[in-house]
N, C-alpha and C positions, 0 to 999 in steps of 0.2 A: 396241214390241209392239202397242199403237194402232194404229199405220200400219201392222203387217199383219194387223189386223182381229181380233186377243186379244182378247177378252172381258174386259172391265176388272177383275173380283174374278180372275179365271184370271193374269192379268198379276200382279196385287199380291201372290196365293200364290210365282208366281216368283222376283219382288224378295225375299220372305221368304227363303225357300229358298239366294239369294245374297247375301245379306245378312250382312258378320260380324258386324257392330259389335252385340251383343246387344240395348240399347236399341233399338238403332233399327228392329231385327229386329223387335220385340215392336211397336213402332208402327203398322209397317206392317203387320202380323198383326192388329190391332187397328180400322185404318183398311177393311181389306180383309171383314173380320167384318160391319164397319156397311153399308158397301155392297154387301153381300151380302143383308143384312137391310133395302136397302129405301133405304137415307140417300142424298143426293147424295155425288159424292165432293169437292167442295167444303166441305159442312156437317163431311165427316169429317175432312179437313186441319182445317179450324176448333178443332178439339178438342184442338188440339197448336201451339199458338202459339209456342210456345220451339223449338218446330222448323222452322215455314212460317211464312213473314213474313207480312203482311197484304195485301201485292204480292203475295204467290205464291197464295195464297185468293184475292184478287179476279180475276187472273189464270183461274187453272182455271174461275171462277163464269162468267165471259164467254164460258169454250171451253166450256162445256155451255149457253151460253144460244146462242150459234150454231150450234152442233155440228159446232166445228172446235177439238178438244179437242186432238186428233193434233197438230195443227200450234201450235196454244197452246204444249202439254207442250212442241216441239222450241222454240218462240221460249224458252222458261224455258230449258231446257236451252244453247242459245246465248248466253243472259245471265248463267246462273251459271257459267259455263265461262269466256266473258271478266272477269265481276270477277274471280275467283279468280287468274287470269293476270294484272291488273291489281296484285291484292297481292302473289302470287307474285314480280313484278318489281320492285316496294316492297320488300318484306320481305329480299327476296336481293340488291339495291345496298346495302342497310342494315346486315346481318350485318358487314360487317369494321368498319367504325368504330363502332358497339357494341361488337363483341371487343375490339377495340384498348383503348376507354375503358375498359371492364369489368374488364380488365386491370392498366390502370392504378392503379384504383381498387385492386382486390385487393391488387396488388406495395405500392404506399404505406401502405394500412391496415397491413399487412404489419410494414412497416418502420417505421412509429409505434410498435406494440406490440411485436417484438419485438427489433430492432437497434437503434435510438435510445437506447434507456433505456440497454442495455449502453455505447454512446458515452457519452452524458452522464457516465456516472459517471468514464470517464477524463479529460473534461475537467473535472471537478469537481476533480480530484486536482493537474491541472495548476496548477491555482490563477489561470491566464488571465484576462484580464477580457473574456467572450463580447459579439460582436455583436447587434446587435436580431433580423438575422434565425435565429441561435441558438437567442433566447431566445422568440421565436415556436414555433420545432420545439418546444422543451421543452415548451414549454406545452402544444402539440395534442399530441403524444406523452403528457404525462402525462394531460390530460384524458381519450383516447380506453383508457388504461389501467384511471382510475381511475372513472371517471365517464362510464362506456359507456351505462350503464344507463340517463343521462339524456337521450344521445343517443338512443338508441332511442324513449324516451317521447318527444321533441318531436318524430322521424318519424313515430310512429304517431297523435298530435293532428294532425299539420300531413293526414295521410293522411285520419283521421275527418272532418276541417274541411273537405276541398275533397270528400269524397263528399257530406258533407250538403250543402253549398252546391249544388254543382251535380245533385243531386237535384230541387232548385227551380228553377221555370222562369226567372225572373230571374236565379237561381246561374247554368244552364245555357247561357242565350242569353249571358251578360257570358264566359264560358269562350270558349262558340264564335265570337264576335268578337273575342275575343285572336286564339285558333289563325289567324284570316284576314290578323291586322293584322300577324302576325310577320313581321319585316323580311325573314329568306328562305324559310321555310318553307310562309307567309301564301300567296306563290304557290302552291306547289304543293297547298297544301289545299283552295285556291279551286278550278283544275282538275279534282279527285278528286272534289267535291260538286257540277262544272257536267256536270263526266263521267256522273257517279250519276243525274242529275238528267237529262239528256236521254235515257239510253238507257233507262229508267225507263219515261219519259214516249211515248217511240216505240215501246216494245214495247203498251205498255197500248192507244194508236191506235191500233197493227196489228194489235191483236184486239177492235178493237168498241167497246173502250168510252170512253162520253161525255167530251170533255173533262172538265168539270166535277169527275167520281168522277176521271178520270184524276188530276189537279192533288191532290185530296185525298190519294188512294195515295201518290202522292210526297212528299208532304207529311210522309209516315208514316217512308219509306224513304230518303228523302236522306240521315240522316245527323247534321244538321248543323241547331241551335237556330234561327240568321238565316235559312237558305233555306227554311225550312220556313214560319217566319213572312209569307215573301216570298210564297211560295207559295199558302199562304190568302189575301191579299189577294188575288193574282189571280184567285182560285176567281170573288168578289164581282164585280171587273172586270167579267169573262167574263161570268158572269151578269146583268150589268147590257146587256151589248150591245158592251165593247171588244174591240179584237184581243188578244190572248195578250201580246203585245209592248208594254204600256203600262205593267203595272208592271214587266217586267223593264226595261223602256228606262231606266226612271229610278234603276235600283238602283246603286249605286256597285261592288257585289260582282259584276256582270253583265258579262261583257265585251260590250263592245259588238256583236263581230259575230253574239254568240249573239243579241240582239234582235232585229237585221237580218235572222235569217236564219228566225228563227219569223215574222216579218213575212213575210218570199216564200211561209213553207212556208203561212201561211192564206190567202195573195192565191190561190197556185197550185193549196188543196187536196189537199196533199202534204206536210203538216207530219210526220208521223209518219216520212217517209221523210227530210224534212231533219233530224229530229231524231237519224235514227239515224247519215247520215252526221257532224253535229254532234259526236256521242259517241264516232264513232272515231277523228274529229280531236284532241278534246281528253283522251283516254286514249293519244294517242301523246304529245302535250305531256307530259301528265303523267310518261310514262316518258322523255320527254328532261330533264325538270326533275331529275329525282330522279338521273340518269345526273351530268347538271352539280351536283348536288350533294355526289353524297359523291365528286365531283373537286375539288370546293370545301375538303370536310370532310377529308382526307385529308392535307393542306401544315398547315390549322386544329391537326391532331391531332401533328402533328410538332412545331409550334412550342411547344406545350401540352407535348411531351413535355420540348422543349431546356430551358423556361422550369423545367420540376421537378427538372430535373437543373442547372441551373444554381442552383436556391435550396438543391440539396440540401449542393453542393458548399462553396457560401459560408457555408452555416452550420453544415459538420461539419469537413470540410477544411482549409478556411483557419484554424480556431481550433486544430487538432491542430498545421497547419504552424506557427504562430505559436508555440506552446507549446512544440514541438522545436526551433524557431532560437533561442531566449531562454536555452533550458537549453545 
């Protein structure tokens, strides 16, 4: 509506107008108010931080200090449209092997509490002398019958413990270098934060603003405790007179040609532009990692299935067979 010359509070009443979702209706009625009355519309996003990230305010503050708001608004538009598609394709490789585990979990809880118990008592009757792996089922089956309540209390401490922990920034940053160090997953979450982190960073150059504030924004927006950290230090770098490329070069969590190629994009003066080709590179990564994984997780969830149905069988099965060939 911008770009064909809408009067920006006239545009806002619009969105109002088609807007279902009722909060967010009232927000934008509320934002639309301010800058009616005078405010920027940057100071009025400001007012609603649970709704516009800090990226998306610095962003807008740039497109009214240029007064290329229009094409700011469409670069936002272009980058929340690709994460979402980024998750979207996360989210939807992910759904079957969640079902399938989720599943799993249900059918077993299941069959602890309410078919086991009814077994045991016939072998009880048998008078059999049960196997180890028997007398394991008994046990998880009676605990989760009898003594739910204390399972429940160690999930919700162990739940309390790792919010407060990673509440704190020590908590937080020792988390998010797990998530990177994991043996297969490590990759694809490295990806997803070089992903975030370049196109971030390319969008913020393509509309004006300073390295320096750039590096900070993302800093906000990555995601991720160690990049962020990484991130700051570069800010100092920079400011001190380095290329962009000194401390990503030396980061172990960097891949290398991302270094290299922030090195060309400041020699050339065109960093903003390698950055964004960088982000489309490594968001297709990311969707072939996540593709080769749940190809990976799917043979993982089969064998996980044979091995439940194999302990189910040795400790229900064979002790009934053994009890009927004796008698």
């Amino acid at each position: 509506m911008m770009t064909a010359s809408v009067p920006i509070v006239q545009g806002l009443r619009i969105l109002t107008r088609q807007t279902e979702n009722v909060t967010f209706k009232i927000i934008i009625s509320e934002i639309a108010d301010e800058v009616d009355g005078g405010a920027k519309f940057s100071a009025a996003l400001a007012r609603y931080p649970q709704v516009f990230s800090n990226f998306y305010i610095n962003m807008v503050r740039s497109g009214e200090t240029t007064g290329r708001l229009d094409e700011t608004l469409n670069y936002l538009a272009d980058q929340q449209e690709k994460d979402y598609d980024l998750q979207s394709k996360i989210r939807g490789a992910l759904i079957y092997p969640v079902f399938i585990v989720s599943g799993m979990l249900v059918m077993g809880v299941g069959m602890m509490i309410f078919v086991i118990p009814k077994l045991v008592g016939i072998l009880k009757e048998t008078g059999a002398q049960l196997p180890f792996t028997t007398k394991m089922l008994i046990w998880t089956s009676n605990f989760l019958v009898r003594d739910w309540w204390l399972l429940l209390a160690i999930i919700i401490i162990l739940f309390v413990a790792f919010r407060t922990v990673t509440r704190s920034s020590a908590g937080r940053e020792r988390f998010d270098t797990l998530k990177l160090r994991l043996p297969i997953f490590g990759a694809v979450y490295r990806k997803v934060y070089i992903t975030r982190l370049a196109r971030s960073m390319s969008t913020l150059l393509g509309s004006g603003v300073p390295l320096p504030q750039s590096l900070e924004i993302v800093a906000d927006v990555v995601g991720n405790a160690v990049y962020k950290n990484l991130t700051l230090r570069t800010i100092k770098e920079v400011e001190d007179g380095n290329p962009l490329s000194t401390t990503f070069g030396q980061s172990p969590l960097v891949p290398p040609m991302l270094a290299q190629m922030m090195n060309v994009g400041e020699q050339t003066g065109r960093l903003d532009y390698v950055l964004g080709k960088l982000a489309d590179f490594f968001a297709k990564e990311v969707e072939n990692g996540v593709t080769s994984l749940v190809t990976l997780i799917e043979p993982i969830i089969l064998i996980v299935l044979g091995v439940g149905v194999g302990l189910l069988v040795s400790a229900i099965l064979l002790p009934i067979y053994s009890a009927t060939t004796s008698i």
